[in-house]
C-alpha positions as CSV (number, residue, x, y, z in Angstrom):
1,X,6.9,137.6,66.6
2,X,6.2,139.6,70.2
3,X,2.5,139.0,68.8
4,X,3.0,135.1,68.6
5,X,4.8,135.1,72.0
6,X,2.3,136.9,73.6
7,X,-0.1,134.4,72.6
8,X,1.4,131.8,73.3
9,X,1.9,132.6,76.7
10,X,-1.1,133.6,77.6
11,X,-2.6,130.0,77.9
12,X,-6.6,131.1,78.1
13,X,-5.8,133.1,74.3
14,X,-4.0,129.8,73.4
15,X,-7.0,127.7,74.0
16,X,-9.3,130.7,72.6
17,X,-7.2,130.7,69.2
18,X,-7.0,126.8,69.2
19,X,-10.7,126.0,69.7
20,X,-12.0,129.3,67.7
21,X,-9.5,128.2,64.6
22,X,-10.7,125.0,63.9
23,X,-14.8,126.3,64.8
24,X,-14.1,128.9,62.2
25,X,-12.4,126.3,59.9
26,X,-15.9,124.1,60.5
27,X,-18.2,127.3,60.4
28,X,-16.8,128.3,56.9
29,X,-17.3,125.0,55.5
30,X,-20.9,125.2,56.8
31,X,-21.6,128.3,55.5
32,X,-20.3,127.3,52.7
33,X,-22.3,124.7,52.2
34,X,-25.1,126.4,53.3
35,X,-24.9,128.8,50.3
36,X,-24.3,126.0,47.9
37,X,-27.7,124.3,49.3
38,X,-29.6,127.6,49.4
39,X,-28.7,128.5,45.6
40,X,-29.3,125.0,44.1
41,X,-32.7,125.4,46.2
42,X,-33.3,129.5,44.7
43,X,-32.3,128.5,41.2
44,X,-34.6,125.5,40.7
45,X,-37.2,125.9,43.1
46,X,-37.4,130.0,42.7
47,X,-38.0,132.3,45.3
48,X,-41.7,131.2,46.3
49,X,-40.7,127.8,47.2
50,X,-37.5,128.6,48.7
51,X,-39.4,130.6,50.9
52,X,-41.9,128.3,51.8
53,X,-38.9,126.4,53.0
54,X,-37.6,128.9,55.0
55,X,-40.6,129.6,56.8
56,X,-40.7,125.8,58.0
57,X,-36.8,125.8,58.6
58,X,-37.3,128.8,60.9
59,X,-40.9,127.6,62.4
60,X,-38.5,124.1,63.4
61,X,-35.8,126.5,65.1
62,X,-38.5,128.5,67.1
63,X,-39.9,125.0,68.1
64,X,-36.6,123.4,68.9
65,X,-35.2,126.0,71.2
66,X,-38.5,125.2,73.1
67,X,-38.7,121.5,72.9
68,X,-34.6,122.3,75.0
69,X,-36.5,124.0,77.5
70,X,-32.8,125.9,77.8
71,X,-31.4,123.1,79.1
72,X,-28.8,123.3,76.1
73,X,-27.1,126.5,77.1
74,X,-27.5,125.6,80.8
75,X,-25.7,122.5,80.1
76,X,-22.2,124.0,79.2
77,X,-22.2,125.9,82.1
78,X,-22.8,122.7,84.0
79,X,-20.4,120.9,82.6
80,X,-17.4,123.7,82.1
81,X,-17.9,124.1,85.8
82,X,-17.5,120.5,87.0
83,X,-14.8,119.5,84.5
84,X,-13.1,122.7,85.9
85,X,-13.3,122.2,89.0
86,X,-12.4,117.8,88.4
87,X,-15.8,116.9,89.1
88,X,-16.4,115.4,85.4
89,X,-17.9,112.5,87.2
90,X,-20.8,114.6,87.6
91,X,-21.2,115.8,83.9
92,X,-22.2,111.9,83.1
93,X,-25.3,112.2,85.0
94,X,-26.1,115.9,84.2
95,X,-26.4,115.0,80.6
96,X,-28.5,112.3,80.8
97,X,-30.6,113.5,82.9
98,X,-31.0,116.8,80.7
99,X,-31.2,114.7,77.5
100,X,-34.3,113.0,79.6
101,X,-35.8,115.9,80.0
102,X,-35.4,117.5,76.4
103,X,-36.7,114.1,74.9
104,X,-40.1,114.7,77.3
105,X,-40.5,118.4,76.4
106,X,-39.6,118.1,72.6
107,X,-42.4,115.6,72.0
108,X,-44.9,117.6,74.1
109,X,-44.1,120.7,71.5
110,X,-44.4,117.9,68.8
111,X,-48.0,117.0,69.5
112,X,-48.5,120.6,69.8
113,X,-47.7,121.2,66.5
114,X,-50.0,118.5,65.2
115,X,-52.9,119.5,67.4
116,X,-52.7,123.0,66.0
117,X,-50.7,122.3,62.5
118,X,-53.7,124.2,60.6
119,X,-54.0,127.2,62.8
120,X,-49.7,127.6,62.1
121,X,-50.0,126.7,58.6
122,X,-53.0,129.8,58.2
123,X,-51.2,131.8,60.0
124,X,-47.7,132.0,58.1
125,X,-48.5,130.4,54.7
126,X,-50.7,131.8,51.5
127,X,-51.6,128.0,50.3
128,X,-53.8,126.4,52.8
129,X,-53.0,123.4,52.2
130,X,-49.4,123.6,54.1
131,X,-50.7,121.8,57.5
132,X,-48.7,119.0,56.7
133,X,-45.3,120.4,56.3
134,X,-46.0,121.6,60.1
135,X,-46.6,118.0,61.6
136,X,-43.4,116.9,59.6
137,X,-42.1,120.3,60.8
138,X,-43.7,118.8,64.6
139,X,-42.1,115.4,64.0
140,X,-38.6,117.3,63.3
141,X,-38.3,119.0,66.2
142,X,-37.7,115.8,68.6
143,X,-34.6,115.1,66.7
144,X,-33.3,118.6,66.5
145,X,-33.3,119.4,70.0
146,X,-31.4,116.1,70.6
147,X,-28.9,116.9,68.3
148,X,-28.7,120.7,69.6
149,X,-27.9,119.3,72.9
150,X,-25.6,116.9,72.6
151,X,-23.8,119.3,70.6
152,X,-23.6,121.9,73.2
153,X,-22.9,119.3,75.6
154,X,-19.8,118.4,73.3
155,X,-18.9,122.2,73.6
156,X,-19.0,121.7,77.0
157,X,-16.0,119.4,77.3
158,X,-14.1,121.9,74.4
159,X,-14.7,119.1,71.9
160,X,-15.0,122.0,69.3
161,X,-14.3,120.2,66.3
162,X,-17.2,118.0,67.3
163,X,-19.7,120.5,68.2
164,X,-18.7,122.8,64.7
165,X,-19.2,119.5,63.0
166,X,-23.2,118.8,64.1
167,X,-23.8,122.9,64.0
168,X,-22.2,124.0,61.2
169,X,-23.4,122.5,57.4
170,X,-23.8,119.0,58.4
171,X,-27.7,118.9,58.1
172,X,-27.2,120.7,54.2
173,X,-25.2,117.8,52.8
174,X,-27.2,115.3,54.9
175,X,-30.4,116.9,53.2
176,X,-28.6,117.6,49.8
177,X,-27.4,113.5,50.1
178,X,-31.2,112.6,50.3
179,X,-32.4,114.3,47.3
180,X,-29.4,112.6,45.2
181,X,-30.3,109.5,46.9
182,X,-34.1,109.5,46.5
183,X,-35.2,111.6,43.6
184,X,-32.8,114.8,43.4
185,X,-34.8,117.9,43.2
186,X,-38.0,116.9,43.7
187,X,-40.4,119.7,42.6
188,X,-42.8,118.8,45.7
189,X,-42.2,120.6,48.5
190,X,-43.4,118.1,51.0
191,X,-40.4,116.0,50.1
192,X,-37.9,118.8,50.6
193,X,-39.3,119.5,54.0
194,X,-38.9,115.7,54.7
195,X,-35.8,115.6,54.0
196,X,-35.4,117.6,57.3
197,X,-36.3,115.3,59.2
198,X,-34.7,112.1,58.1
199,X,-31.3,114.2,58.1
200,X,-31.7,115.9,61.5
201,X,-32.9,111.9,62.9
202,X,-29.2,110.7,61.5
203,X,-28.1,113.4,62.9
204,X,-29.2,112.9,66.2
205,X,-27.9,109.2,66.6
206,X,-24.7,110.6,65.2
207,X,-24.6,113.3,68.2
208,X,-25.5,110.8,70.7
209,X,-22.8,108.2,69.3
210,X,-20.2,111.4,69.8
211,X,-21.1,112.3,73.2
212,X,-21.4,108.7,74.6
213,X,-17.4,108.0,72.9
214,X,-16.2,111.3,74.9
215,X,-18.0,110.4,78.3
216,X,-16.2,107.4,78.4
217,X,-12.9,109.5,78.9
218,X,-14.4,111.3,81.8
219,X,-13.9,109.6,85.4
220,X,-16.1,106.7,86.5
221,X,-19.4,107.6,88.4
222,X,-19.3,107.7,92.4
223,X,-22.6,105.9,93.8
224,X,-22.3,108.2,96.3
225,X,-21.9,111.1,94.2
226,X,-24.2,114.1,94.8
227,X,-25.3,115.9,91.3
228,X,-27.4,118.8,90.5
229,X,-31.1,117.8,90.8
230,X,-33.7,118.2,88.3
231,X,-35.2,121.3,90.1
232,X,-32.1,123.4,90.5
233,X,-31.3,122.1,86.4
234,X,-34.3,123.7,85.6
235,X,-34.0,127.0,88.2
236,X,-31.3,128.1,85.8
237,X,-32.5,126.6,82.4
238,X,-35.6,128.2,82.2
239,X,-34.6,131.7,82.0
240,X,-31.7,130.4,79.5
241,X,-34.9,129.2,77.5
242,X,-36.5,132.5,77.5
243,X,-33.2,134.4,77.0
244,X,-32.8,131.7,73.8
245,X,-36.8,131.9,72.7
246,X,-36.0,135.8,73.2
247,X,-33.0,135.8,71.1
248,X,-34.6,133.5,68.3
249,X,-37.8,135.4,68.1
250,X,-35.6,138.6,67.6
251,X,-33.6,137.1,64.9
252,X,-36.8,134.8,63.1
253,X,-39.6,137.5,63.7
254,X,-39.0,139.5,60.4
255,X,-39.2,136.4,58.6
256,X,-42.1,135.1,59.9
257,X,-44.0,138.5,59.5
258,X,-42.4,139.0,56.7
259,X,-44.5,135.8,55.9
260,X,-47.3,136.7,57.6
261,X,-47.9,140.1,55.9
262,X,-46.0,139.7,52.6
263,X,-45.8,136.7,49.9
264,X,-43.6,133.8,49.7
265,X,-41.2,135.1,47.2
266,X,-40.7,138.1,49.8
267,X,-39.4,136.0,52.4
268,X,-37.3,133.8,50.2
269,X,-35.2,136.9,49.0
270,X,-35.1,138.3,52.4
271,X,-34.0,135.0,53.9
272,X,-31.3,135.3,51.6
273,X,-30.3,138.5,52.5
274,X,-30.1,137.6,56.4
275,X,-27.8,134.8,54.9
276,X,-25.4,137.0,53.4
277,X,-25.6,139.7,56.4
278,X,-25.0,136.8,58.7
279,X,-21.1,136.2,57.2
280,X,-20.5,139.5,59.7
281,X,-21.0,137.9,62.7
282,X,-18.6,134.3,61.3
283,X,-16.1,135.4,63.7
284,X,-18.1,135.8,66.3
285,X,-19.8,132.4,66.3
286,X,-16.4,130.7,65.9
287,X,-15.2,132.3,69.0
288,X,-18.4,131.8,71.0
289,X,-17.8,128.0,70.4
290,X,-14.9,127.9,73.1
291,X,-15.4,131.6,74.6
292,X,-19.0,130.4,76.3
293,X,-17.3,127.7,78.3
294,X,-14.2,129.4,78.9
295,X,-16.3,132.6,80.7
296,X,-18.1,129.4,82.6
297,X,-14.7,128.6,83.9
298,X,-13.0,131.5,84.7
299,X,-16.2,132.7,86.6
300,X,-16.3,129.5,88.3
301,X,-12.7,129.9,89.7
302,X,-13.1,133.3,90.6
303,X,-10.5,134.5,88.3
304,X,-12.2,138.0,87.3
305,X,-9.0,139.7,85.6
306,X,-8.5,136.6,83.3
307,X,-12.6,137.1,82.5
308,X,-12.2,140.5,81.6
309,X,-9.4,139.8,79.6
310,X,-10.6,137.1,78.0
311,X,-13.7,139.2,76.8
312,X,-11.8,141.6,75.4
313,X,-9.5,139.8,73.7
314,X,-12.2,137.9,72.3
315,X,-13.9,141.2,70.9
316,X,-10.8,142.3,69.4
317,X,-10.4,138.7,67.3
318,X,-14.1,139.6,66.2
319,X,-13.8,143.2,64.8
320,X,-10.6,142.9,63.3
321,X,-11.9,139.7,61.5
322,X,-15.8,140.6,60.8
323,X,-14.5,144.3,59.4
324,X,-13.4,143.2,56.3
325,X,-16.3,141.0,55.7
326,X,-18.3,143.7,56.5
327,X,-16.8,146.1,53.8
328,X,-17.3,143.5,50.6
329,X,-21.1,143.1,51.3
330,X,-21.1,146.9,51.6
331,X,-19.2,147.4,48.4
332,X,-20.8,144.6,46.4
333,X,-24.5,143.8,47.5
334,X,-25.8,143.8,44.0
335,X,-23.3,141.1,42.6
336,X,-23.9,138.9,46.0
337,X,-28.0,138.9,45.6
338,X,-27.2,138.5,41.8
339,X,-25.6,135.1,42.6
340,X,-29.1,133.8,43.6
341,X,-31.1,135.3,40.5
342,X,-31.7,138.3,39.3
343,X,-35.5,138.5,41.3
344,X,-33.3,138.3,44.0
345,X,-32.1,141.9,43.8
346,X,-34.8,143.3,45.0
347,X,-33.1,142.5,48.7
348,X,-30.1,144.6,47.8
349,X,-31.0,147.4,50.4
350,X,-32.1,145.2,53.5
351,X,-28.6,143.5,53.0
352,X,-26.9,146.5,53.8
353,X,-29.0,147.4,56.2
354,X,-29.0,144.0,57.8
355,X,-25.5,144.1,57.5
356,X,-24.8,146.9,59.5
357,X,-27.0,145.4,62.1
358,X,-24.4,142.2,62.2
359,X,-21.3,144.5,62.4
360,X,-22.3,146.3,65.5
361,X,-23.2,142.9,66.9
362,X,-19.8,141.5,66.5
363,X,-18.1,144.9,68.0
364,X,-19.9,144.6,70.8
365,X,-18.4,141.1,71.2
366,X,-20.4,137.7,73.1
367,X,-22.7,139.8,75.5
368,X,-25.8,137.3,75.9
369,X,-22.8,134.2,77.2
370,X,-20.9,136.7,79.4
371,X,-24.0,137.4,81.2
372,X,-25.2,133.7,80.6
373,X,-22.5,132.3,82.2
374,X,-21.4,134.6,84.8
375,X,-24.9,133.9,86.8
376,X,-26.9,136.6,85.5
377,X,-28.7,134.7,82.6
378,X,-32.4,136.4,84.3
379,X,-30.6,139.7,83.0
380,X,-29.9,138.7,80.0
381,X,-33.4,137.1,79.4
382,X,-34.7,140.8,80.6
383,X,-32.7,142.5,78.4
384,X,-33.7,140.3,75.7
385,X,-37.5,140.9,76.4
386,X,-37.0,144.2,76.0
387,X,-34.9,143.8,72.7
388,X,-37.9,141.2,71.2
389,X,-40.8,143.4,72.2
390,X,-39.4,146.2,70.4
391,X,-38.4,144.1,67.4
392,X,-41.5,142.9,67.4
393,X,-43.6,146.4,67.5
394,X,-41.0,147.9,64.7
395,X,-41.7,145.2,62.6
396,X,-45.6,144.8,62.6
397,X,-45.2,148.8,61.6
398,X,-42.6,149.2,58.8
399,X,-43.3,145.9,57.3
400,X,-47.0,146.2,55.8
401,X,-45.6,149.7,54.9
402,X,-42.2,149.3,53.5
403,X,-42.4,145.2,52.9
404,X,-38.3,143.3,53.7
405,X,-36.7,146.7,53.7
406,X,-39.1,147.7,56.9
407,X,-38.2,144.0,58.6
408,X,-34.6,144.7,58.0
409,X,-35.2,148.5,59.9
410,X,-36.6,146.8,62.5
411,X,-33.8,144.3,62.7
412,X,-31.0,146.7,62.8
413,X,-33.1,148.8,65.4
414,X,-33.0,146.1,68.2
415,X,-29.9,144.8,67.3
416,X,-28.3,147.9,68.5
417,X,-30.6,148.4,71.6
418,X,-30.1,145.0,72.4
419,X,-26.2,145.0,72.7
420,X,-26.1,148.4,73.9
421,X,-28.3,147.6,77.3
422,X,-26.2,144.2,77.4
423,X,-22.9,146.2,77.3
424,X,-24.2,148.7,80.2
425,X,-25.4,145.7,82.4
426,X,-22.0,143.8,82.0
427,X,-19.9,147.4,82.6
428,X,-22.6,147.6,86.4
429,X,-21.8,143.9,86.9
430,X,-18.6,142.9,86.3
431,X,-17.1,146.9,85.9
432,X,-15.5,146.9,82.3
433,X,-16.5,147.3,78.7
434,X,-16.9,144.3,76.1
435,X,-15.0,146.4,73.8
436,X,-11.7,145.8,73.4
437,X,-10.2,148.9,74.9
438,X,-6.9,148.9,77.3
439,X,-6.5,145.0,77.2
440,X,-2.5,146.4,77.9
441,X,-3.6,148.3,80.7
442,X,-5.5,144.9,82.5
443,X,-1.6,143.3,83.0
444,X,-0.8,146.1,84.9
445,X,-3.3,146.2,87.4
């Protein structure tokens, strides 16, 4: 009961536990659905084709994060500021003129991907003949980067149940609706890769629907109004582009070398290993969803001891919920690979390892959107670059030696280095720990 009170009197917790319950509510049902998708996919299709499909599932996130030009993560710090600080006037024409700008930079990485769709298609595939699924793969990324931002932009104005429902599942039983609909488990992969893209095009007028029904609510525009212009939008959205490219390319590299030096199958029983690792970090996705504009708006106003609070009570929610996760994969990796066939068991050892990897990220609690939204995002891109380069250097070594067990080495490696640099440069910023150490201690002070 002292527990309860405490949270409920502490309003920045409340609005933590609020908008991280129903993320996590919306996460799990993704996930869930997630793992449905990816089995019916690994028991019919086998582990060649469901790899091929992961490859072009993670080539689209590579090109979406650049096709949002960081505008995305830039976004909720725009908006958490001004609806903070009763500006939400504003936010009406910061979205649209960062939708504007995504729209113009997603379909210049579009026609990128068609002018060089053989050279990507030789360069991650066995088959040569996968050029098209990289122009539908092109094609796909216009809508996703609409859909990511808008979502984000959703997050912006703590419409979490909004933002977890576009992020979290929705595109699976949009894509799993389309295969009942049209011809359900078609054996050509071109069709399964199209399915991407007429789900993430729903899904972008669906987004844009959302986000035009909550701007409404926001006060009317002033003609006279001053907003953020296009220059200063981009001064802080590039390094938040490199800082997301950064962070992608850390987390999609062993796959795609993986791909590059190993064989289909090998990527679609690693990809499902990452999958199962990833349940570590559930926690600290849910929480991100409100934490990232809640740091934007404590910063905003100043209000440092509620910041470092904040953090650390956010940290704590994350360990105490990721640990148990944590200890099931550990005991029972052999039964969880099993569920996806028995070939599938060969990835029994990179789980674990990728596991432990996703357990120290969670401890170390939401690093990359402290510094992101506290006005050092050109750190966190630094830190990031450093964290990438060496993923990227461990990986071209172990994998052609020790195939998805070296990628999940290498994984682990920068995860570590990563948060631990991140941790230090938060400590010489902002002078505490993300660990959730003498949160007590902070009321007395």
């Amino acid at each position: 009961m002292k527990i309860l009170d405490s949270v409920r009197k502490d309003l920045n917790l409340t609005e933590i536990f609020r908008g991280g319950s129903i993320a996590l509510i919306f996460k799990l049902l993704g996930i869930l659905m997630g793992y449905v998708f990816f089995l019916i996919i690994s028991r019919i299709y086998g582990a060649e084709k469901q790899g091929i499909f992961s490859l072009c599932w993670t080539i689209l996130m590579l090109g979406a994060v650049l096709g949002r030009i960081g505008l995305d993560t830039a976004i909720v710090r725009f908006i958490a500021a001004d609806v903070s600080n009763h500006q939400g006037a504003n936010s009406k024409n910061l979205h649209r003129k960062g939708l504007a700008l995504v729209l113009i930079a997603s379909i210049f990485i579009s026609m990128l991907f068609f002018a060089f769709s053989k050279q990507i298609s030789d360069l991650f595939f066995d088959n040569t003949n996968m050029a098209n699924l990289i122009r539908i793969i092109g094609l796909s990324i216009i809508p996703m980067s609409v859909m990511s931002y808008n979502a984000e932009s959703l997050r912006a104005l703590k419409k979490i149940g909004l933002f977890s429902f576009l992020q979290n599942g929705s595109i699976y039983i949009i894509i799993l609706l389309i295969l009942l609909s049209v011809s359900f488990l078609n054996e050509d992969i071109n069709f399964l890769v199209q399915s991407i893209l007429y789900a993430l095009i729903f899904m972008a007028f669906i987004s844009l629907f959302l986000f035009r029904t909550e701007e409404k609510k926001l006060p009317a525009l002033s003609k006279n109004k001053d907003t953020m212009s296009v220059p200063s939008m981009l001064q802080v959205a590039f390094p938040m582009l490199l800082t997301n490219s950064l962070f992608l390319i850390m987390n999609w590299t062993d796959i795609l070398m993986i791909g590059a030096f190993r064989s289909e199958a090998d990527v679609g029983i690693y990809t499902i290993a990452v999958k199962i690792a990833a349940l570590n970090t559930i926690a600290l996705a849910a929480v991100n969803s409100i934490a990232a504009p809640k740091f934007a708006e404590l910063y905003s106003n100043k209000n440092m001891k509620g910041l470092r609070r904040i953090v650390k009570q956010t940290t704590l929610i994350n360990t105490v919920l990721s640990l148990p996760v944590f200890l099931i994969i550990i005991l029972f990796p052999a039964f969880l690979m099993g569920l996806f066939g028995a070939e599938f068991e060969q990835g029994i050892i990179p789980l674990i390892i990728l596991s432990c990897g996703q357990i120290f990220n969670a401890v170390s609690g939401s690093t990359m959107y402290i510094l992101n939204m506290t006005n050092y995002e050109k750190t966190g891109q630094n830190i990031l670059l450093v964290g990438a380069f060496i993923n990227i250097v461990l990986n071209s070594l172990l994998i052609p030696k020790y195939g998805i067990t070296g990628g999940a080495i290498a994984t682990l490696s920068s995860t570590v280095i990563w948060n631990i640099i991140a941790i230090y440069y938060i400590y010489k910023h902002h002078g505490f720990l993300t660990y959730p150490f003498m949160i007590n201690k902070i009321d007395a002070e």
